[in-house]
N, C-alpha and C positions, 0 to 999 in steps of 0.2 A: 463515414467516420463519426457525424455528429452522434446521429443516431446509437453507435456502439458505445461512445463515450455515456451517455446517458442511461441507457441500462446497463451498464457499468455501475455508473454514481447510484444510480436505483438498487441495483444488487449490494454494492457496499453499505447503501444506507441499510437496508434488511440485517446484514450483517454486523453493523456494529452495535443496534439496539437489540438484537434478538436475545444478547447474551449479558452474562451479567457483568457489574459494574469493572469494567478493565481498569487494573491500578499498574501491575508492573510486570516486568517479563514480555513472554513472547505478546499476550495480545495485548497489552499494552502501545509493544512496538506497531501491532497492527492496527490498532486505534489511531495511531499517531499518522501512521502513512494512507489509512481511510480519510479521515480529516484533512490532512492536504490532498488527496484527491478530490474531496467533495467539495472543496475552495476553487477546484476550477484553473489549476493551475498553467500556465501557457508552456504547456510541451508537446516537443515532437513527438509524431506519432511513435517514432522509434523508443523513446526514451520511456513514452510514457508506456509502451510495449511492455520494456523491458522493468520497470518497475510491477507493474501487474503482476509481469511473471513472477518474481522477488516474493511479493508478496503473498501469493499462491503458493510456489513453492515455504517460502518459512510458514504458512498457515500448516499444510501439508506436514512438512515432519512437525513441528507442534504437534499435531494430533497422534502421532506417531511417539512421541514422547523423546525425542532426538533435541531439545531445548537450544544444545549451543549450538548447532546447526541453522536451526531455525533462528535464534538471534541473530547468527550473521549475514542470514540470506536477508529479514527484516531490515539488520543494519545499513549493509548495504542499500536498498533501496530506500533508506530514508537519507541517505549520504545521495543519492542519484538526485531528488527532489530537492534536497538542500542545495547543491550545486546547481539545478537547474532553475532555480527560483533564484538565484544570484545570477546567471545569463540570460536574460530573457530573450527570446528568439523572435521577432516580428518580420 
């Protein structure tokens, strides 16, 4: 798990500097939810599964040019991480 976690974090770090400066919108929302990934956040593996996917998928139609879709797949998973950083699980 560790191991995934961290080329994970390696992958998203490529990811948020490769592109240009993200102010608002879709990657905006994807900056926001890279950054709390890359803080290392204490979640389960399921949760934090399940935000990956979130974010994969709204990167996904973003690119696809599907906007509100992809804001609320984004939203979404930044509401998972918000909630989950309010219960911390040890």
């Amino acid at each position: 798990m560790q191991k995934t976690l961290t080329a994970l974090i390696a992958t998203l770090m490529v990811v948020m500097f490769s592109g240009p400066a993200f102010g608002s919108g879709c990657p905006g929302e994807m900056a926001k939810i890279d950054q709390r990934l890359a803080a290392g956040p204490m979640l389960d593996a399921e949760v934090l599964d399940e935000v990956v996917s979130l974010r994969t998928e709204g990167e996904a139609m973003h690119q696809q040019g599907q906007h509100d879709a992809a804001m609320a797949a984004l939203k979404e998973a930044l509401a998972i991480l918000e909630e989950a950083n309010g219960h911390h699980h040890h």
